[in-house]
C-alpha positions, 0 to 999 in steps of 0.5 A: 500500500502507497501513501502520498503525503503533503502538507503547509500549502498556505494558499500557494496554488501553483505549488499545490498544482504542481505537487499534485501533478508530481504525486499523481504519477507515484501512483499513490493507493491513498492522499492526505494532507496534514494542514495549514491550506490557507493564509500567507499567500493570495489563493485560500479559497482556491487552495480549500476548493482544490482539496475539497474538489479532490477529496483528500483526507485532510487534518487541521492546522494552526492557520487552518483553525485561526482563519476558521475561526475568524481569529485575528490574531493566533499563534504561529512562529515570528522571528522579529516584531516586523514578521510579527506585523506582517503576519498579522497583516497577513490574517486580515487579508486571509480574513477578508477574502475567505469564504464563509462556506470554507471556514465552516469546513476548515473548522471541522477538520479533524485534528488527527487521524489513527491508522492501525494494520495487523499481519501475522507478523506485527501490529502497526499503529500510524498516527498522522497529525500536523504539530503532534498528536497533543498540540496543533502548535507543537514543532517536532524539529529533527534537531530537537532531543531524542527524548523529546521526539520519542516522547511524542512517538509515546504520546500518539500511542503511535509506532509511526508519526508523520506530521508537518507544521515545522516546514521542514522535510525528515524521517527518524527512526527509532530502536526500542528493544524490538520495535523500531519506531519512526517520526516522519516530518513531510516538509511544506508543499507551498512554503519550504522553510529549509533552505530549498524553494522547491516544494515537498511531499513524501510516498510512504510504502507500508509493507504491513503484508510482507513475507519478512520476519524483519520488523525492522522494513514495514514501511519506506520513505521517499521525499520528492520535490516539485518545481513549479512556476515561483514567478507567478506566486511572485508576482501575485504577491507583489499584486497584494496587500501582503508584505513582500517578506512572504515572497522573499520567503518563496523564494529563499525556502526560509 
């Protein structure tokens, strides 16, 4: 079984476009999207309209539940009090432009789903969440403690946690004993945040059904990367009343 995997779109719809283009030909069995469609960028209608009208399986995220719930401010990562502002001017703008049918679905996205896969050989639990399974804010960075990250592994009751929220794309793999358990971070499919401006997404291959003994090889990872037309979000940027630091953003992957 195939799993596509894609996340942080933040109404870029020329990336969406192109991760969905690029995917399509992994030919995935299932799609999900772990949240934050919308704000930072011009196309929040058109990014819900794009997931809803392809019916992809779709957690909550930080901005997601903000701009659903008509929030003028919430909490999100700001570096300085410029970024500070600008991302305020930034949920304003979101908020005057987005429709009131597509807040009522932002407002009820789950804010995880559970995935359980039973063989003859082992018995899987996969969580799937945007900050982790107790905080749609948290950010499980790679370079955070391995007590941490295992914590919340633990926390999800989870052997597989794949989430999104940081921007930034891994898979870590843990040893306990017997188990082996892995934390999946899929990156950003509209606003990379790790020094590349090309868009993310990641195939997961479970093999739950696999002749192998080994616990160790139920599922793999593949991370892809999609080009896509960076001039055009450019430039609708430009045309807007968002700052120009979300195009510097695109362009630089920070």
């Amino acid at each position: 079984m195939r799993w596509a995997i894609f996340s942080d779109v933040h109404a870029n719809l020329p990336a969406l476009e192109a991760v969905w283009k690029s995917l399509q030909r992994q030919s995935p069995d299932m799609i999900f999207c772990l949240g934050d469609l919308v704000n930072q960028h011009v196309w929040s209608n058109e990014a819900v309209e794009f997931i809803r009208g392809h019916h992809i399986a779709t957690v909550k995220g930080n901005h997601d539940q903000g701009i659903g719930e008509g929030k003028t401010d919430f909490p999100f990562s700001y570096s300085s009090p410029d970024v500070y502002k600008w991302g305020k001017q930034a949920i304003t703008y979101t908020l005057s432009q987005i429709r009131a049918e597509h807040q009522a679905y932002l407002r009820q996205l789950p804010m995880h789903m559970d995935f359980s896969f039973t063989d003859h050989v082992r018995s899987i639990h996969c969580m799937l969440a945007h900050g982790s399974a107790t905080s749609i804010e948290q950010y499980l960075f790679e370079n955070l403690p391995q007590e941490e990250l295992i914590a919340a592994l633990d926390a999800a009751h989870a052997d597989v946690l794949i989430v999104g929220h940081t921007h930034r794309p891994y898979h870590k793999i843990f040893y306990q004993g017997n188990q082996v358990k892995h934390l999946i971070n899929v990156g950003s499919a509209g606003q990379p945040k790790d020094g590349n401006w090309r868009p993310v997404y990641v195939v997961v291959d479970w093999n739950i059904n696999s002749s192998s003994n080994n616990n160790n090889d139920y599922l793999s990872v593949q991370f892809y990367r999609v080009e896509y037309d960076l001039e055009k979000s450019i430039k609708a940027i430009q045309a807007s009343p968002l700052s120009l630091y979300f195009a510097s953003c695109l362009m630089q992957g920070e």
